[in-house]
Backbone as JSON Lines, residues from 0, in Angstrom:
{"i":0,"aa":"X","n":[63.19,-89.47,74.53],"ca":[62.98,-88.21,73.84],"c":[63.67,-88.21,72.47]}
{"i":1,"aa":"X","n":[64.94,-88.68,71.91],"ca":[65.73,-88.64,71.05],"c":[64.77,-89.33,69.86]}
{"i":2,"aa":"X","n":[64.72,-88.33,68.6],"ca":[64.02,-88.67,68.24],"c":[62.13,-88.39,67.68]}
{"i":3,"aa":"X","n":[61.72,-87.54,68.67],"ca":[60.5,-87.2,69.1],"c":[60.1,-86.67,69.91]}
{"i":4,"aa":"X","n":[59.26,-85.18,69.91],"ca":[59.06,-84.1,70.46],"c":[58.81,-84.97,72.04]}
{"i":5,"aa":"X","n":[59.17,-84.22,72.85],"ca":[57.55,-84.88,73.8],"c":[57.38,-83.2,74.72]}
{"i":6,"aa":"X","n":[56.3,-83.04,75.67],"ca":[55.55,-82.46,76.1],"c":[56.04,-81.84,77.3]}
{"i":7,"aa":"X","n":[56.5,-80.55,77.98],"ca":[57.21,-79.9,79.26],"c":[56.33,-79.89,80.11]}
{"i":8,"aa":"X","n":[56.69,-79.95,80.93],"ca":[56.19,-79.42,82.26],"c":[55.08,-78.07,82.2]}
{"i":9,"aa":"X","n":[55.99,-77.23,81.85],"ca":[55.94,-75.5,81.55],"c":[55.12,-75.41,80.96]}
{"i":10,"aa":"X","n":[54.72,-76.74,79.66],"ca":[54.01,-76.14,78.24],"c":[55.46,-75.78,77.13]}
{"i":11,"aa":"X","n":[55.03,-75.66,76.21],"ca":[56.05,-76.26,75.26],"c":[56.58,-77.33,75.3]}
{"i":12,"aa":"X","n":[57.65,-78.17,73.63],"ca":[57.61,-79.33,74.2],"c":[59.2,-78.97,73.79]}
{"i":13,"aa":"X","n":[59.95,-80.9,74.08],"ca":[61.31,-80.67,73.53],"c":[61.73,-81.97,72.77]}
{"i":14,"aa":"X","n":[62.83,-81.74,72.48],"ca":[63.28,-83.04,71.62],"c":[64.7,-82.87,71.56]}
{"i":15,"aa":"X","n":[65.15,-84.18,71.03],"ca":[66.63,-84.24,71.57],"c":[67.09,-84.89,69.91]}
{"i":16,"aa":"X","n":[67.98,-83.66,69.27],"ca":[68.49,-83.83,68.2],"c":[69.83,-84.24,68.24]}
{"i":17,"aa":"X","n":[70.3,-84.9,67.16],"ca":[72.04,-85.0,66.9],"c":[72.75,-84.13,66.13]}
{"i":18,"aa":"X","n":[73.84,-83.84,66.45],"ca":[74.47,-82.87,65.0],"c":[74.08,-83.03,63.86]}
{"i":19,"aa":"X","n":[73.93,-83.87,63.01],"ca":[73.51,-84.55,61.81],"c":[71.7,-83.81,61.28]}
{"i":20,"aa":"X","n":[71.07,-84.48,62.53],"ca":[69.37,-83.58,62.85],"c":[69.15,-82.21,62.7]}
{"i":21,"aa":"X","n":[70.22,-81.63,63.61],"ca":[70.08,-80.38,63.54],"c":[70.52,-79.54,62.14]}
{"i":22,"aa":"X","n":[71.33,-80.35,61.67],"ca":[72.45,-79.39,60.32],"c":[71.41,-79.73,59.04]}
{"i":23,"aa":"X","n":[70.71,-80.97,58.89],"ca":[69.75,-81.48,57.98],"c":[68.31,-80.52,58.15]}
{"i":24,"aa":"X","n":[68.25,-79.94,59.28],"ca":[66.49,-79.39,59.69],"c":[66.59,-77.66,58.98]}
{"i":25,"aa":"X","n":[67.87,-77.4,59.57],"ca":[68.54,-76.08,59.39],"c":[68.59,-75.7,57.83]}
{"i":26,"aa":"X","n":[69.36,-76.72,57.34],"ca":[69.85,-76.58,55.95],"c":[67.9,-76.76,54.98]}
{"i":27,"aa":"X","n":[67.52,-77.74,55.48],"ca":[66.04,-77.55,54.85],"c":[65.11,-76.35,55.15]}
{"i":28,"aa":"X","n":[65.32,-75.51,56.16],"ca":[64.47,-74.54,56.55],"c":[64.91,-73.23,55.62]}
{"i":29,"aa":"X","n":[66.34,-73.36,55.83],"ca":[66.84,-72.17,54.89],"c":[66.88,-72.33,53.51]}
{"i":30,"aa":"X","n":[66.83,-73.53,52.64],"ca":[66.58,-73.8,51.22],"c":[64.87,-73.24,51.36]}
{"i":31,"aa":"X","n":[64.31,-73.41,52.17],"ca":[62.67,-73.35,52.15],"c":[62.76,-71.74,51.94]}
{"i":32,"aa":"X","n":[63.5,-71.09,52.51],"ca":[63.25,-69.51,53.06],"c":[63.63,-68.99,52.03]}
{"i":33,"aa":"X","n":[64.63,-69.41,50.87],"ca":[65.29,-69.45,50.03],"c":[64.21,-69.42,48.91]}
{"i":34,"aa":"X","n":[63.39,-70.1,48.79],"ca":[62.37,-71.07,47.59],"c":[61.48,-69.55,47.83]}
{"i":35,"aa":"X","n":[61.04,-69.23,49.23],"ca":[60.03,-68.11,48.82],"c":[60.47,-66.51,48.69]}
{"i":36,"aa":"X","n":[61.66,-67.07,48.95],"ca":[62.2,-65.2,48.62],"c":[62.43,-64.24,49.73]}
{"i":37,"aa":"X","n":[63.31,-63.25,49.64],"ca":[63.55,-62.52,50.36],"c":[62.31,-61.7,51.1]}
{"i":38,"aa":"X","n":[62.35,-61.44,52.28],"ca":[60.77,-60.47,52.87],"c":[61.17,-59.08,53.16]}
{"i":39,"aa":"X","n":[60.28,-58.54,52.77],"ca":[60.22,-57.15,53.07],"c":[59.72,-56.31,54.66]}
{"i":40,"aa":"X","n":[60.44,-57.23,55.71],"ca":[60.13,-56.5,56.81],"c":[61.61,-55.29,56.99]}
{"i":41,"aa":"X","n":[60.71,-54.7,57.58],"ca":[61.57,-53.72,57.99],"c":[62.17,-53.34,59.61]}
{"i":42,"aa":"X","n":[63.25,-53.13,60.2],"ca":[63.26,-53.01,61.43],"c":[63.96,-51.77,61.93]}
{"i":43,"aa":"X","n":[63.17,-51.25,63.15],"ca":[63.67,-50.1,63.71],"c":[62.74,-49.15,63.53]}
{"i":44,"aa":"X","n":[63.05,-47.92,62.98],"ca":[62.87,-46.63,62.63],"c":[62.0,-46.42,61.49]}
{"i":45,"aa":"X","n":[62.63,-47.83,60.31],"ca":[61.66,-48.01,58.95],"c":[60.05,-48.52,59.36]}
{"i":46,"aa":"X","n":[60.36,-49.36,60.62],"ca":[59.13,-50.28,60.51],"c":[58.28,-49.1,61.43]}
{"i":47,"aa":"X","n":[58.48,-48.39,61.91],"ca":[57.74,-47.43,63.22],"c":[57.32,-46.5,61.81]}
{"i":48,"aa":"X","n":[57.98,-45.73,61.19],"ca":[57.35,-45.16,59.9],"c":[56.9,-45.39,58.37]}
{"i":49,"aa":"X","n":[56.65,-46.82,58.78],"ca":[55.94,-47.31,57.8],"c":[53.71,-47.33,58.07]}
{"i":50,"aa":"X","n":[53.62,-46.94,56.98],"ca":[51.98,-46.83,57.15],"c":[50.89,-47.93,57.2]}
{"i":51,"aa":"X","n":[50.16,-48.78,58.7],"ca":[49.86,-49.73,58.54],"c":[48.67,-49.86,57.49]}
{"i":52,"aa":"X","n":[47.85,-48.58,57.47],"ca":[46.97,-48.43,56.43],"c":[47.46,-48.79,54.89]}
{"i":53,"aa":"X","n":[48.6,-48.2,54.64],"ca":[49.11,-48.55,53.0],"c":[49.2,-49.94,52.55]}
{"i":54,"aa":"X","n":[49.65,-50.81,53.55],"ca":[50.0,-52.16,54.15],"c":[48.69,-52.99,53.6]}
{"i":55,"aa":"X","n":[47.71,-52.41,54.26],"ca":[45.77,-53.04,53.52],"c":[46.05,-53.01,52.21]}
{"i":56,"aa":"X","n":[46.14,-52.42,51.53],"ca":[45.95,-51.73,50.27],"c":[47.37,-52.34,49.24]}
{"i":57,"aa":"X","n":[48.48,-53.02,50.21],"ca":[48.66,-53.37,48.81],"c":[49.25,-54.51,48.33]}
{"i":58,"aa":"X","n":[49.07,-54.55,46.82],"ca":[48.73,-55.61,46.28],"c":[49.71,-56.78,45.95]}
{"i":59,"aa":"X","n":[49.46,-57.93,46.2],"ca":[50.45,-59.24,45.75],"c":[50.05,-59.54,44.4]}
{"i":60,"aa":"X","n":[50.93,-61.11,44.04],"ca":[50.48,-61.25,43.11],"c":[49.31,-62.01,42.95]}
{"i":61,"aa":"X","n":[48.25,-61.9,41.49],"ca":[47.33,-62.4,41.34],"c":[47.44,-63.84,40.33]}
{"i":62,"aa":"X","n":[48.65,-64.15,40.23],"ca":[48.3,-65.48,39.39],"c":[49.25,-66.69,40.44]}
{"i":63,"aa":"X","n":[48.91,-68.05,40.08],"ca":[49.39,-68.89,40.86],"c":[51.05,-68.75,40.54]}
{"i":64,"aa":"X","n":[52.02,-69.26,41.15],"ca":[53.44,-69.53,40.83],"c":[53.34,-70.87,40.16]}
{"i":65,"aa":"X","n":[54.53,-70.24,39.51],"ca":[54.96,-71.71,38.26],"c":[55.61,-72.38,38.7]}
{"i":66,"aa":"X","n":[56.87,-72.72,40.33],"ca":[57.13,-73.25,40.88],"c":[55.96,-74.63,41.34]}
{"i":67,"aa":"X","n":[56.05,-75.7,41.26],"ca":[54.71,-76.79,42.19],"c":[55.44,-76.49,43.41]}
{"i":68,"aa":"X","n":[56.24,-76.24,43.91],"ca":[56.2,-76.52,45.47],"c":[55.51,-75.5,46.14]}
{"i":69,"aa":"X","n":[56.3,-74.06,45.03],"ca":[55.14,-72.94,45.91],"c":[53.8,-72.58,45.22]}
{"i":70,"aa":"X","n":[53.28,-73.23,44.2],"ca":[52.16,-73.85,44.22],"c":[51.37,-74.6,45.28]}
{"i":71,"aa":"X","n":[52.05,-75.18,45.46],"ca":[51.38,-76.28,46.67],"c":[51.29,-75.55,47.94]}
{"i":72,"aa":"X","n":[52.42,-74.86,48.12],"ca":[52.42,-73.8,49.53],"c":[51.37,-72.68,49.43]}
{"i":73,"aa":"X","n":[50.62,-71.88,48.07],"ca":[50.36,-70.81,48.03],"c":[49.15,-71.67,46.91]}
{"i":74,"aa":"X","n":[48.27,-72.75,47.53],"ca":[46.74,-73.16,46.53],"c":[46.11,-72.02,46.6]}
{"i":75,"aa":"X","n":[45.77,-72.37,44.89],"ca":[44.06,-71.2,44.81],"c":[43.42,-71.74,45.41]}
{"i":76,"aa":"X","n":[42.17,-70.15,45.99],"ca":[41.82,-70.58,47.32],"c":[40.24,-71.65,46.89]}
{"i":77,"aa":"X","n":[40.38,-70.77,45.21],"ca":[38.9,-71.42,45.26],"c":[39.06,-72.79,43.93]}
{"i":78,"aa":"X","n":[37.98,-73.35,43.64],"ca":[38.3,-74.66,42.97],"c":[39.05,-75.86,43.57]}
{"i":79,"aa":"X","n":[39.85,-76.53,42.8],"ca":[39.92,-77.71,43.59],"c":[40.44,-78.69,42.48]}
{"i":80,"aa":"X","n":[40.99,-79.68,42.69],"ca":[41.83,-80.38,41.5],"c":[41.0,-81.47,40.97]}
{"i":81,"aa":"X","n":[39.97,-81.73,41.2],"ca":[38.87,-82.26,40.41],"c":[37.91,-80.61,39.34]}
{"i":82,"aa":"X","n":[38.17,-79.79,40.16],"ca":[36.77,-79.15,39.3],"c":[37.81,-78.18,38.69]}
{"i":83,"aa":"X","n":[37.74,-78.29,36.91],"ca":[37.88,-77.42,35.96],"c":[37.19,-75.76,35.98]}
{"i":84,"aa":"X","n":[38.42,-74.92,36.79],"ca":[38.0,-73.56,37.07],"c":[37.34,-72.97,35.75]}
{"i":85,"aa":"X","n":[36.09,-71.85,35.78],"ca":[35.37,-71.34,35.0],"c":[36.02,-69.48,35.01]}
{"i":86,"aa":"X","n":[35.79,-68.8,34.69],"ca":[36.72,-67.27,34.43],"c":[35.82,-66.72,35.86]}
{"i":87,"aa":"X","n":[34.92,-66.73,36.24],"ca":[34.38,-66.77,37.49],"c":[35.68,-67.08,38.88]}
{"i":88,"aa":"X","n":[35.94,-68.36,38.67],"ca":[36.63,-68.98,39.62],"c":[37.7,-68.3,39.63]}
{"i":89,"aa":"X","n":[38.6,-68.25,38.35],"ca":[39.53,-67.88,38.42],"c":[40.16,-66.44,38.88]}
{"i":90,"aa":"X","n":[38.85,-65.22,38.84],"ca":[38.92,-63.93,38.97],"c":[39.06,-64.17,40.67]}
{"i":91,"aa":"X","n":[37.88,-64.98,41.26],"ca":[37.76,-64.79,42.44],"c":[38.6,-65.42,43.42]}
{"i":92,"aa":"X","n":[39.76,-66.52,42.64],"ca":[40.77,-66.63,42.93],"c":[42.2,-65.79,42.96]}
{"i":93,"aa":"X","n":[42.4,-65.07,41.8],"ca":[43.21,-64.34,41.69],"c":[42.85,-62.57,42.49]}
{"i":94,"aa":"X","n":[41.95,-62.58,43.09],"ca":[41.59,-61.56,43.9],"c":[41.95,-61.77,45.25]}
{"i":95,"aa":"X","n":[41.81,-63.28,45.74],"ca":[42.13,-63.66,46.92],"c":[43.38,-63.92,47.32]}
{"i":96,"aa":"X","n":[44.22,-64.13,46.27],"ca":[45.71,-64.32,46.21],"c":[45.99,-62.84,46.28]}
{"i":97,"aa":"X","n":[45.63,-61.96,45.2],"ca":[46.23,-60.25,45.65],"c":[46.19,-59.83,46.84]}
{"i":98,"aa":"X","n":[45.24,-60.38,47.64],"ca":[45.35,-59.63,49.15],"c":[46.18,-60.56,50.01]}
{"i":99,"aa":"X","n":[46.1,-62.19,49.81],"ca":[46.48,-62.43,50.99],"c":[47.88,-63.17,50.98]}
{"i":100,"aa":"X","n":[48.44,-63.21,49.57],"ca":[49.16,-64.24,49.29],"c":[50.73,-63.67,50.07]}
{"i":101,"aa":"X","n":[51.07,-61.85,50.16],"ca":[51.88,-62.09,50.48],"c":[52.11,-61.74,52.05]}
{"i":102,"aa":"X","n":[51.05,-61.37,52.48],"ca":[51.06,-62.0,54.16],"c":[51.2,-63.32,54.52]}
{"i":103,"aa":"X","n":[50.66,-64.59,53.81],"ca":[50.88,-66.31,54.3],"c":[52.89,-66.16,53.51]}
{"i":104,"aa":"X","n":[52.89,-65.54,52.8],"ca":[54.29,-65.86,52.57],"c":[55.04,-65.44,53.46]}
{"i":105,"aa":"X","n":[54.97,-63.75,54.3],"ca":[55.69,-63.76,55.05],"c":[55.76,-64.63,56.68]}
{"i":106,"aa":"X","n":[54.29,-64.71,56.57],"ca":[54.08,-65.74,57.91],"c":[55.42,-67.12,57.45]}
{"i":107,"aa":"X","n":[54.92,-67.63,56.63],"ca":[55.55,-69.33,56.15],"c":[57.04,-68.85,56.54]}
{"i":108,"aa":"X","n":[57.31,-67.51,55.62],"ca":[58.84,-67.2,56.06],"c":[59.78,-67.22,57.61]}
{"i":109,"aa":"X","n":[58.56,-66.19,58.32],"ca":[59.12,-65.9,59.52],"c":[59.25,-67.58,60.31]}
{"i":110,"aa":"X","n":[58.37,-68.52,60.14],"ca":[57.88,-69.66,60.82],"c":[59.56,-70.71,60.52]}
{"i":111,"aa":"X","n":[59.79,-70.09,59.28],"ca":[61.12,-71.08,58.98],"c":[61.97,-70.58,59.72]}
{"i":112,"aa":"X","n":[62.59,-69.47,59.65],"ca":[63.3,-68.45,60.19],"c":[62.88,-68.53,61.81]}
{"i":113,"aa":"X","n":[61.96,-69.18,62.4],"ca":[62.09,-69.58,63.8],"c":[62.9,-70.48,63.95]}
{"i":114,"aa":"X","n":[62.37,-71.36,62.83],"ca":[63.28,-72.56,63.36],"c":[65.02,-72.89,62.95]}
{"i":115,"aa":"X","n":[65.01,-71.97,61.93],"ca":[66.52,-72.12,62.03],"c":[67.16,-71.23,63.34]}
{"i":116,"aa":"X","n":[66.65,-69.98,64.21],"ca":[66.96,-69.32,65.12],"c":[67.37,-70.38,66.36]}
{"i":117,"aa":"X","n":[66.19,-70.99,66.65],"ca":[65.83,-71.93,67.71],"c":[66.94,-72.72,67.27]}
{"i":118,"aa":"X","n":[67.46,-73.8,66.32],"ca":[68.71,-74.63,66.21],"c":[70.18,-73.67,66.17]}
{"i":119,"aa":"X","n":[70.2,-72.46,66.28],"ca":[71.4,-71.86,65.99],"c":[71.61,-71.54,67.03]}
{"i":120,"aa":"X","n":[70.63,-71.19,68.12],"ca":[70.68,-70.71,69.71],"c":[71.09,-72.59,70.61]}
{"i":121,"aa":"X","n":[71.0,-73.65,69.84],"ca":[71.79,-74.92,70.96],"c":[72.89,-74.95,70.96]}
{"i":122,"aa":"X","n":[73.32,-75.19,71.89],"ca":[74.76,-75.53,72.3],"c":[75.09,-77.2,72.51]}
{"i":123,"aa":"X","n":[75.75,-77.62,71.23],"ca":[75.94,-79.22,71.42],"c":[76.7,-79.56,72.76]}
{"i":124,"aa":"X","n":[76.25,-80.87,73.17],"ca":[76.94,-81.67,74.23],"c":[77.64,-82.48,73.57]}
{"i":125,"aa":"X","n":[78.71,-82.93,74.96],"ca":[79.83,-83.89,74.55],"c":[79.9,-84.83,73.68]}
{"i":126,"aa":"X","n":[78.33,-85.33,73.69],"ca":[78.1,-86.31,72.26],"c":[77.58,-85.42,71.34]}
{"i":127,"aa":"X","n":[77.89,-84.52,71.06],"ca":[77.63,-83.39,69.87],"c":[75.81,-83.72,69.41]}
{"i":128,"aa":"X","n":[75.1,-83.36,70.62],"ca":[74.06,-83.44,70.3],"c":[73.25,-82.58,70.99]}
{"i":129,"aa":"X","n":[72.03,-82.11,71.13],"ca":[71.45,-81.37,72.09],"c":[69.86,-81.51,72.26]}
{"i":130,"aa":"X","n":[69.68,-80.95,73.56],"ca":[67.76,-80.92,73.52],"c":[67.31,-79.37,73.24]}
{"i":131,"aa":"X","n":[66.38,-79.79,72.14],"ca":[65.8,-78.62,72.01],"c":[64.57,-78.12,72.69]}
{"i":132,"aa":"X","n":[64.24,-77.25,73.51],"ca":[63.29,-76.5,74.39],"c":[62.34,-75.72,73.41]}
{"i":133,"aa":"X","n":[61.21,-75.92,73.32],"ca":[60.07,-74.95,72.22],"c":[59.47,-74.29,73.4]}
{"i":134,"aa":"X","n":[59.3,-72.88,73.08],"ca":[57.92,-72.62,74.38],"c":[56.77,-72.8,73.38]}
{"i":135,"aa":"X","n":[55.73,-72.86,73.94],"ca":[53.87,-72.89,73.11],"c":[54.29,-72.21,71.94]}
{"i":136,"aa":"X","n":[54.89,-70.66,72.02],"ca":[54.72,-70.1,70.65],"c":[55.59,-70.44,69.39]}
{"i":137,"aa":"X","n":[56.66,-71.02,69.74],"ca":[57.59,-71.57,69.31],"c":[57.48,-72.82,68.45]}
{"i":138,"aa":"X","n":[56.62,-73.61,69.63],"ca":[56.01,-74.79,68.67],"c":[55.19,-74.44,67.67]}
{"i":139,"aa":"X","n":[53.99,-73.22,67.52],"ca":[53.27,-73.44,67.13],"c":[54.13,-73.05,65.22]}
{"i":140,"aa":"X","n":[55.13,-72.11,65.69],"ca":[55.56,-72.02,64.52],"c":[56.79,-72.56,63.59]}
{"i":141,"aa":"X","n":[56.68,-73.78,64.47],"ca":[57.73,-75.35,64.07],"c":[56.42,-76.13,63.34]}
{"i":142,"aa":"X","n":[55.72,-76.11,63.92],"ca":[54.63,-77.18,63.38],"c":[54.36,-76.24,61.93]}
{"i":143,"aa":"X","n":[53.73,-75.18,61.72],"ca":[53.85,-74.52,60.39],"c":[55.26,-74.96,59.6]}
{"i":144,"aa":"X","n":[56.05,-74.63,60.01],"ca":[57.77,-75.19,59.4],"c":[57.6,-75.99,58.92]}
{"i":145,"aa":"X","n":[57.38,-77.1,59.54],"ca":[57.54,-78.69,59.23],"c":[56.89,-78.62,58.6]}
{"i":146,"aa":"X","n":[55.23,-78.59,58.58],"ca":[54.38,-78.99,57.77],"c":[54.74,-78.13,55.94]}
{"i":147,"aa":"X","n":[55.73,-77.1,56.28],"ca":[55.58,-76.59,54.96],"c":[57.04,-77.23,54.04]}
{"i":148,"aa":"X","n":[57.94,-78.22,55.18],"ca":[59.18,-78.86,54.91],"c":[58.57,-79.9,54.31]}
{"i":149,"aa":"X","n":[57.45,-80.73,54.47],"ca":[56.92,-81.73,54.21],"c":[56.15,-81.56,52.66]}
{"i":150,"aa":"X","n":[55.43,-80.51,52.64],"ca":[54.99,-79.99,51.63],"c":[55.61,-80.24,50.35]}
{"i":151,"aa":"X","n":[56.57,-79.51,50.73],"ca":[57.72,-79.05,49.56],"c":[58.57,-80.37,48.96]}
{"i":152,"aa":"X","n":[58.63,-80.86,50.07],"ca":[59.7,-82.58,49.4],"c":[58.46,-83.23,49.05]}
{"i":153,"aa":"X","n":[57.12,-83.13,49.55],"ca":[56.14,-84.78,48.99],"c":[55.84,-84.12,47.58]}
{"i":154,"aa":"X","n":[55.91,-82.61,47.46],"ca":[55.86,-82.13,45.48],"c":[56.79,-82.59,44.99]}
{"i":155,"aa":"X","n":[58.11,-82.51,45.61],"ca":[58.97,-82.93,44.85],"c":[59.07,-84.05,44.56]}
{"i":156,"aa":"X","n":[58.78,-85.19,45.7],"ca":[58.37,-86.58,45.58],"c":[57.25,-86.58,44.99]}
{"i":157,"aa":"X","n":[56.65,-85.77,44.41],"ca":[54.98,-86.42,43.66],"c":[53.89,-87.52,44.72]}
{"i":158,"aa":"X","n":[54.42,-86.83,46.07],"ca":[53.42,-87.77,46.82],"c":[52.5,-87.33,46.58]}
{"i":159,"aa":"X","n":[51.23,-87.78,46.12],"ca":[49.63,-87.66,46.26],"c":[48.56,-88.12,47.4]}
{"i":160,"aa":"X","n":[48.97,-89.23,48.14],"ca":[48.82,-89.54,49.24],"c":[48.99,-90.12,49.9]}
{"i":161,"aa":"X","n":[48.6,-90.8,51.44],"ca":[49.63,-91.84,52.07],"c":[49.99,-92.94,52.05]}
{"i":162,"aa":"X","n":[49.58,-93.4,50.87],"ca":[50.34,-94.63,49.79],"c":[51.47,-94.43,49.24]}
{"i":163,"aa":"X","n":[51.47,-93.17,49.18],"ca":[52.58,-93.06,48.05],"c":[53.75,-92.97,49.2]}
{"i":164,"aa":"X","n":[54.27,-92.38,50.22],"ca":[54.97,-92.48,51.3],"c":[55.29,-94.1,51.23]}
{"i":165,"aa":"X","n":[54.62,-94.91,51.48],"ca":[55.36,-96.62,51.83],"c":[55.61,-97.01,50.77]}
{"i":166,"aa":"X","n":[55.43,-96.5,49.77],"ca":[55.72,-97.06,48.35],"c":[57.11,-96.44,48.69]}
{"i":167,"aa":"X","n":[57.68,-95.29,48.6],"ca":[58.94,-94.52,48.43],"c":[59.41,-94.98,49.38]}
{"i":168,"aa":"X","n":[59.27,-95.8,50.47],"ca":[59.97,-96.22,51.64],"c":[60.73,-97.8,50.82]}
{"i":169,"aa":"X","n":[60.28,-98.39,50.03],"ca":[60.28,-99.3,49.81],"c":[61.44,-98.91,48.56]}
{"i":170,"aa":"X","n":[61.73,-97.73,48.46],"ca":[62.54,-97.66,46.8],"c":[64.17,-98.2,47.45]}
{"i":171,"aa":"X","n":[65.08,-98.55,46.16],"ca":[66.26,-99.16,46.78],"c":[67.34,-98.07,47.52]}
{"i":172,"aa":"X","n":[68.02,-98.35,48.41],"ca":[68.93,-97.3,48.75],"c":[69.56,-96.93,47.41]}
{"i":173,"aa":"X","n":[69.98,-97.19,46.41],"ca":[70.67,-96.72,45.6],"c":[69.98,-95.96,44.57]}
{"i":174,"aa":"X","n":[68.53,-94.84,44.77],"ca":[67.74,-94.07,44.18],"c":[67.85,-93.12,44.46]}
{"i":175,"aa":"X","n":[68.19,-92.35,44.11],"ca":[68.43,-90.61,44.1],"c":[67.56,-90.18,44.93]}
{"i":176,"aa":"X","n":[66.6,-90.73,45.14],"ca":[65.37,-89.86,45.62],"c":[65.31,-90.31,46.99]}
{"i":177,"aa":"X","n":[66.0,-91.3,47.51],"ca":[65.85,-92.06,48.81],"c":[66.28,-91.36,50.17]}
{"i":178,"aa":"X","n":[67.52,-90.05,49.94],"ca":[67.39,-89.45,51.24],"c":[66.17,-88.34,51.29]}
{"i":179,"aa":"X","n":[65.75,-88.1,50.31],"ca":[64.86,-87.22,49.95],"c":[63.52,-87.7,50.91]}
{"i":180,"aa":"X","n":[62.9,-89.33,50.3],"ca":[61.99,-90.04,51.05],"c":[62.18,-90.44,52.49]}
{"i":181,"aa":"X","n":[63.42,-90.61,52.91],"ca":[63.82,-90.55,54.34],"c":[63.78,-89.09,55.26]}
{"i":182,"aa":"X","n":[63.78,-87.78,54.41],"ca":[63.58,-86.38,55.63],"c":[62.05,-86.13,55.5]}
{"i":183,"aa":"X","n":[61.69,-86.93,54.35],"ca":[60.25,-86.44,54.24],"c":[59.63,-87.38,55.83]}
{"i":184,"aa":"X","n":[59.6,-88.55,55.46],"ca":[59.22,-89.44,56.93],"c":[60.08,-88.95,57.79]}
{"i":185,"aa":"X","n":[60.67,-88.42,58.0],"ca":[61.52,-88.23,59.8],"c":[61.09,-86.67,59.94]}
{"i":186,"aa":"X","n":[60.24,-85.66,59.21],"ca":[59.81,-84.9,59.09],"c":[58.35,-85.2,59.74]}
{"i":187,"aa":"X","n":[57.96,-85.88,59.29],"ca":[56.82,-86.69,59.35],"c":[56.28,-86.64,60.84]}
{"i":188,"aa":"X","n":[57.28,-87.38,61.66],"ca":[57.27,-88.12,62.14],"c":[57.44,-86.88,63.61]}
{"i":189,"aa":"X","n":[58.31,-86.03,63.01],"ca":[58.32,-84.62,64.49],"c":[57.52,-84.01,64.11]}
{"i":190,"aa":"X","n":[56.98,-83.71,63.27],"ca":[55.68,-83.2,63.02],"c":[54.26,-83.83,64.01]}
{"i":191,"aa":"X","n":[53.89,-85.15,63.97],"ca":[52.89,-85.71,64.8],"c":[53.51,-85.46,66.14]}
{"i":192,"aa":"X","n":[54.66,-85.57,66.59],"ca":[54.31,-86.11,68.08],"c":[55.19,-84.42,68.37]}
{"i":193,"aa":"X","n":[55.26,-83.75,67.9],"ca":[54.92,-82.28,68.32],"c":[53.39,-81.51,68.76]}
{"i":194,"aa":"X","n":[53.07,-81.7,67.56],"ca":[51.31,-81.88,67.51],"c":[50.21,-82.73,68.6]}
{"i":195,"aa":"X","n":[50.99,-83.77,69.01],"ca":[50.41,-84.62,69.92],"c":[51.21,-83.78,71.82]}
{"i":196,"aa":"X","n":[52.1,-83.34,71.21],"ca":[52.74,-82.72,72.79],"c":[52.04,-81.33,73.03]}
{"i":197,"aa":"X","n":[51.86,-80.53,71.68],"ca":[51.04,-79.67,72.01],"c":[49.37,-79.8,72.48]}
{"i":198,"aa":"X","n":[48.9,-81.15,71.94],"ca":[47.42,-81.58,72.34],"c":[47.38,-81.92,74.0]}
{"i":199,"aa":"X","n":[48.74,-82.52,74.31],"ca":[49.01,-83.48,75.21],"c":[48.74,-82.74,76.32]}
């Protein structure tokens, strides 16, 4: 298991992290939660008198972010990085971002914010390490996590595609960018066989 999700009994899967795993997953989830900003949920009394109707109605923003990572997290929905958007495209992009952009943000948010919950609720063992337990819903919003942990470092790495990963595997340990290319692959890597435990 150490290493790589695998698949419960119950449904959900688990995996068996080290201190090191856990403080590296944590610390990336909360720089992530960090990158998109504080959320506007409310709890208690605010959220019971808040109006779900007003909620439809209102508006995010309509232009892309100047950030690339949350670029990359938050693509226009329409066009495409071969085709040169026309004022067409761009309206009917920036319309689709006003409605939906800041519901996927708070989703992406809450999904990080699982997973730092889920590592703050283990209790290390004697070898200062622990297994982590996902139920189904849990996973499903680790696999969002990851995939948006992965996101964010292959912009920053300028990965374009899965060439560019063994190329950066290959850079010397003494490159700035090399633990960077190492969480991106070990990211990678609980990402599939999470995905494969949830198929499984």
């Amino acid at each position: 298991m150490a290493g790589h999700f695998e698949p419960l009994p119950e449904g959900g899967a688990a995996v068996a992290l080290d201190e090191v795993e856990i403080s590296i997953l944590r610390s990336l989830a909360v720089q992530l939660m960090e990158l998109l900003g504080p959320g506007d949920e409310e709890t208690g009394d605010e959220a019971e008198a808040k109006d779900p109707l007003a909620d439809l109605f209102n508006d995010g923003p309509s232009e892309p972010p100047a950030d690339p990572v949350l670029a990359r997290l938050f693509p226009d929905a329409y066009g495409g990085p071969d085709l040169v958007p026309d004022d067409d495209v761009r309206a009917a992009s920036a319309e689709f971002r006003r409605y939906t952009e800041n519901d996927l943000r708070a989703r992406k948010r809450q999904d990080a914010l699982a997973l730092v919950r889920a590592l703050d609720a283990l209790s290390p063992g004697i070898d200062q390490g622990a297994v982590l337990r996902l139920t189904s819903d849990e996973c499903r919003q680790w696999v969002g996590a990851l995939n948006d942990l992965r996101l964010a470092i292959g912009t920053r790495l300028e990965v374009t595609d899965e060439e560019d990963g063994g190329e950066l595997l290959r850079l010397p340990d003494t490159d700035p960018r090399k633990p960077m290319v190492m969480a991106y692959l070990w990211l990678g890597g609980l990402q599939e066989t999470l995905v494969e435990s949830l198929m499984g």
